[in-house]
C-alpha positions, 0 to 999 in steps of 0.5 A: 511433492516428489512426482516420477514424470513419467509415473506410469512407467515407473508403476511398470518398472517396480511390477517387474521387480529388482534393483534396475537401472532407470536407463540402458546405458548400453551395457555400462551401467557405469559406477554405483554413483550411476544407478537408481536403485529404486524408483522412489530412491532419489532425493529430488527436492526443491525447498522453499520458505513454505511455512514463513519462518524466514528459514529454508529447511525439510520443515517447508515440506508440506504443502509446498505446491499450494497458497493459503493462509497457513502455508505458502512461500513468498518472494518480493516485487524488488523494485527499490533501489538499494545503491541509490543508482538510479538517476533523477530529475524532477523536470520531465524534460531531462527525464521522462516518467518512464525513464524514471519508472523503468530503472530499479534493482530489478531491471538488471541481473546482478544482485546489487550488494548485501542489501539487495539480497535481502530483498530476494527469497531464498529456495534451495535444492536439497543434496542429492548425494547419489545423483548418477553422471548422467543426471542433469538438471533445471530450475524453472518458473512457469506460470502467467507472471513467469516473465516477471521473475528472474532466477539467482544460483550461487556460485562461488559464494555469489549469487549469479542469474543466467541468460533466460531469466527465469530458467536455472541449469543444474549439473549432477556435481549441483544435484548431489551437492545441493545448490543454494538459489534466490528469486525476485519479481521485476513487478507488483501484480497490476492486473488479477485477471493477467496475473495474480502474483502466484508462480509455481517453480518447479525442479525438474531431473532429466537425462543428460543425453536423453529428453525424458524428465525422471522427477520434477518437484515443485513449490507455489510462491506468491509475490506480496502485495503492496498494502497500505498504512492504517492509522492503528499504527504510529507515524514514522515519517511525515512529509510535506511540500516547501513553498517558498511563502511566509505562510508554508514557512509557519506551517511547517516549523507549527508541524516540526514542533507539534511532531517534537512533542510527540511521545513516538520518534517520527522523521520529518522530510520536506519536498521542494515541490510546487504543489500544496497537497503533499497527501494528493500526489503520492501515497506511502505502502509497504510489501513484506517478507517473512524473516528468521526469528517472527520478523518482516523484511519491509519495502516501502512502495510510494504509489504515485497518484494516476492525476493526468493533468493534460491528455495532451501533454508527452508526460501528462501525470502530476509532476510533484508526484514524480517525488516517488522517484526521489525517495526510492532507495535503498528499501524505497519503491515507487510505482506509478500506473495510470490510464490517459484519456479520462476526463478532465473532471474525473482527475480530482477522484485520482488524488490519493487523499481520496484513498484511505484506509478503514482500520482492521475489524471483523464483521459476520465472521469476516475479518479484515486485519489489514483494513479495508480501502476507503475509495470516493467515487461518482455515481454510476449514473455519472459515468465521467466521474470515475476513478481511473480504471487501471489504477483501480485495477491495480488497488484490487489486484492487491487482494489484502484490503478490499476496498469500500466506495462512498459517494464523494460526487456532492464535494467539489474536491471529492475526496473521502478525507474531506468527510471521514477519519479514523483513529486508534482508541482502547476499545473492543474495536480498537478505533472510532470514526470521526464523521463531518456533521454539519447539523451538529454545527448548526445546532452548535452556532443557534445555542450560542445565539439563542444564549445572546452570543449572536454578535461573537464573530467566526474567522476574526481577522482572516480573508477569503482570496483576493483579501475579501474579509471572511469574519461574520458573526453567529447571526449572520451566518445562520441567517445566510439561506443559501449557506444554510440550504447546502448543509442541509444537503450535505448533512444527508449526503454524509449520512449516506455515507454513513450508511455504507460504513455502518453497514460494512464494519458494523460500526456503532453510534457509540464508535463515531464522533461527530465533528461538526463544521459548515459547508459552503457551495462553490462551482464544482460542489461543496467544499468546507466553510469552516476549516473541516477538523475531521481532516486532520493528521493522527501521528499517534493513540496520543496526538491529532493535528487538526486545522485551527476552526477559528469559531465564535470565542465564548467565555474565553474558548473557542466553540468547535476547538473545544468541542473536539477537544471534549470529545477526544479526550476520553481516549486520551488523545491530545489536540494540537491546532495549526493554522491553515487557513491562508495557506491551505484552507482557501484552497479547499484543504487543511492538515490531512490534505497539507501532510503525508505520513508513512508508518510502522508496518502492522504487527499483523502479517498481510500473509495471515489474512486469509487473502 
């Protein structure tokens, strides 16, 4: 919307009539080019990509200085590295973590090349063909995040910042001509209650010799949030962790070909780390802009987990998660945001295979096209255990998939992945839950014995740590008391947590598979006894990599690879087993835990949401 500054003044001015000047210019009211005829006569006009088309034109008009989910203009946190310029190191003492987070395409003032004007929003002034000599102007950012934006005016073809980042200078040649200009955030939003990524830029018009402003027009922008990956969409790039063991060598080339035979084309990249749990240290998001023609400009945000592995260490965060500054480049970010001083206990909640996403769904009239965050968390009787709270923060100040916690304390690992997974099927709801049921297993091992199986060994041939054989038959194992006395417990603790699902999405019994593997007790908690299923990878609607169960072989098949097998195979989906238990299972994961996945962003755009 076009406002007179000083509207009260102009209301005086058009009561007494004429073509006035807005200004005495001492007698010499100059050329033609030096009047302002009326005092709504002049185009004072700042544009911006308010309806989202990914063009900048007099259609973005209406409701510029507002934010919802219909109109609102948008710009990017550019926090990649599109020149690749930034240095690396993986070792802490040639380069400290925030050396490596306070370098990318933002923390300059140039534009680096072609692509990184891609990952700028445009605005632009309208002409104004009539703009008097003496009318100057600005283009200005105000607003709690106006320290995180920089401002870019073209000259001469180039797009150009000036000494105060978020202040642009306009002359009377660039009010009548029109001047095109560009916008970028030095930062994602990491705290709502500081700054909840909404800027208001604002043309103001002003006399050249004179203080008083004569027109301001301003446009609301939202930076966009970073959003992550739900298993609705295909794989395109799976990671995992290089060992230099036999065991991380066979996995790998496992997961190379089951990845090959799949129908969607998915990249596979491999970290030489020395870390197993490639789903722990890091998580792949995305942040979009809209483009020309429906499309999205995507950045990948690869968030480093807030693990704290010593509050007394001078760089005390996770060392394999300093991978995210490795992939960043060109249309790769990496952010990292972490609070020390937590306890030690608490860490484990901060792994990122303890954040997941609840694929889209709409319950009560409410809908959630992105999904909703999964997040494991203690009690809060147990105020120790606890996610880290600036890194909480930050997930919230996102806005897009509130998040849903379930209590993951019972678990030694404590992570949501250990209990809960989530794939695409064609159905109304468009995905099932599978859910660890360790009664189901249970149930499962008594009919084998109760039909003379008692005898057929589960693990044949495969040890624990410090090689202790870990084969025992059907009978042996259900007669072990305390193995027995923990899936009891955890079979109520994973209702529990069904609970909260069924009550959140409205999910139904017919919606959830019951994967079924035992538990067993350890020091800090439950952890899995059979290799748990549930904690697989969905590449596509047609393929799962699930850990190999080694279970009881009966009449040639293995009871639980069979089981999942049935179960999926209505909705079409194949099972490929990997064998992960020397390298993974033994250590409390399996393939979801061993693997990482970055996918297609959602055809759904996180500015339709309503958020």
């Amino acid at each position: 919307m076009k406002t007179p500054a000083t509207l009260g003044w102009l209301l005086s001015l058009v009561m007494l009539g004429g073509c006035s000047a807005l200004f005495d210019s001492g007698g010499d009211t100059g050329s033609n080019s030096d009047r302002l005829t009326a005092p709504f006569e002049p185009h004072v006009d700042l544009l911006a990509d308010v309806n989202r088309d990914g063009v900048v034109d007099e259609r973005d008009e209406a409701g510029e200085e507002t934010w919802s989910a219909e109109r609102g203009a948008i710009f990017l946190a550019n926090i990649d590295d599109d020149q690749k310029a930034c240095p690396f190191s993986p070792s802490f003492t040639q380069l400290s973590d925030e050396q490596l987070a306070g370098c990318n395409d933002a923390q300059d003032t140039e534009v680096n090349g072609e692509e990184d004007l891609k990952d700028l929003a445009r605005l632009r002034v309208a002409p104004w063909p009539g703009a008097p000599s003496y009318a100057v102007g600005s283009v200005s950012v105000t607003g709690a995040g106006a320290d995180k934006v920089r401002l870019f005016k073209r000259m001469d073809g180039e797009f150009l910042s000036f000494r105060i980042a978020n202040v642009l200078p306009l002359s009377a040649r660039d009010l009548r001509e029109g001047v095109d200009l560009a916008i970028e955030a030095n930062d994602i939003v990491r705290d709502a209650a500081v700054w909840d990524g909404r800027v208001e830029v604002t043309l103001t018009v002003y006399h050249v010799d004179r203080p008083q402003e004569l027109f301001r027009d301003t446009v609301m922008m939202r930076v966009a949030p970073v959003v992550l990956f739900h298993h609705l969409t295909p794989v395109r790039n799976v990671y995992v962790s290089r060992l230099d063991t036999e065991a991380s060598a066979l996995f790998r080339e496992d997961l190379g070909g089951a990845l090959a035979s799949s129908r969607e084309p998915t990249l596979f990249s491999e970290f030489a780390v020395d870390d197993l749990w490639a789903q722990d240290y890091f998580e792949p998001a995305y942040m979009a802009l809209p483009t020309e023609g429906g499309g999205q400009h995507v950045i990948q945000v690869n968030l480093r987990s807030a693990n704290v592995n010593s509050n007394e260490r001078p760089v005390p965060l996770r060392e394999a998660g300093r991978i995210v500054y490795w992939l960043r480049g060109r249309d790769q970010a990496a952010v990292q945001q972490y609070q020390s001083g937590l306890s030690p206990e608490s860490q484990t909640l901060n792994s990122m295979g303890n954040t997941e996403v609840i694929p889209p769904y709409e319950k009560d009239g409410v809908k959630y096209p992105l999904g909703r965050l999964l997040r494991g968390r203690g009690p809060d009787s147990e105020p120790d255990f606890q996610l880290d709270p600036s890194f909480t923060r930050m997930l919230d100040a996102q806005a897009v998939q509130p998040v849903v916690y379930l209590d993951t304390s019972w678990l030694a690992v404590a992570h949501v992945d250990e209990t809960v997974s989530f794939l695409p099927v064609d159905s109304p709801r468009g995905w099932i839950a599978l859910v660890a049921d360790p009664a189901l297993a249970r149930r499962m091992l008594m009919d084998a014995q109760a039909r003379g199986h008692g005898e057929v060994k589960l693990f044949e041939g495969k040890h624990w740590v410090m090689e202790q054989p870990a084969e025992m038959t059907v009978s042996t194992l259900l007669d072990h008391a305390g193995v027995m006395d923990t899936n009891a417990m955890a079979a109520l603790e994973i209702e529990e947590q069904l609970a909260v699902l069924r009550e959140e999405t409205g999910i139904t019994d017919a919606e959830i598979i019951r994967v079924p593997f035992l538990f067993q007790s350890t020091t800090n908690g439950a952890s899995a006894l059979q290799p748990g299923t549930v904690n697989l990878l969905s590449v596509s609607r047609s393929l799962v990599i699930a850990p190999d169960p080694h279970g009881p072989v009966i009449d040639g098949k293995d009871l639980f690879k069979a089981q999942l097998e049935q179960a999926l195979a209505p909705h079409g989906i194949r099972v490929h087993w990997s064998d992960t238990w020397d390298l993974y299972h033994v250590g409390g994961g399996e393939v979801h835990c061993a693997t990482n996945s970055a996918r297609v962003p959602s055809p759904v755009k996180w500015w339709e949401g309503g958020r």
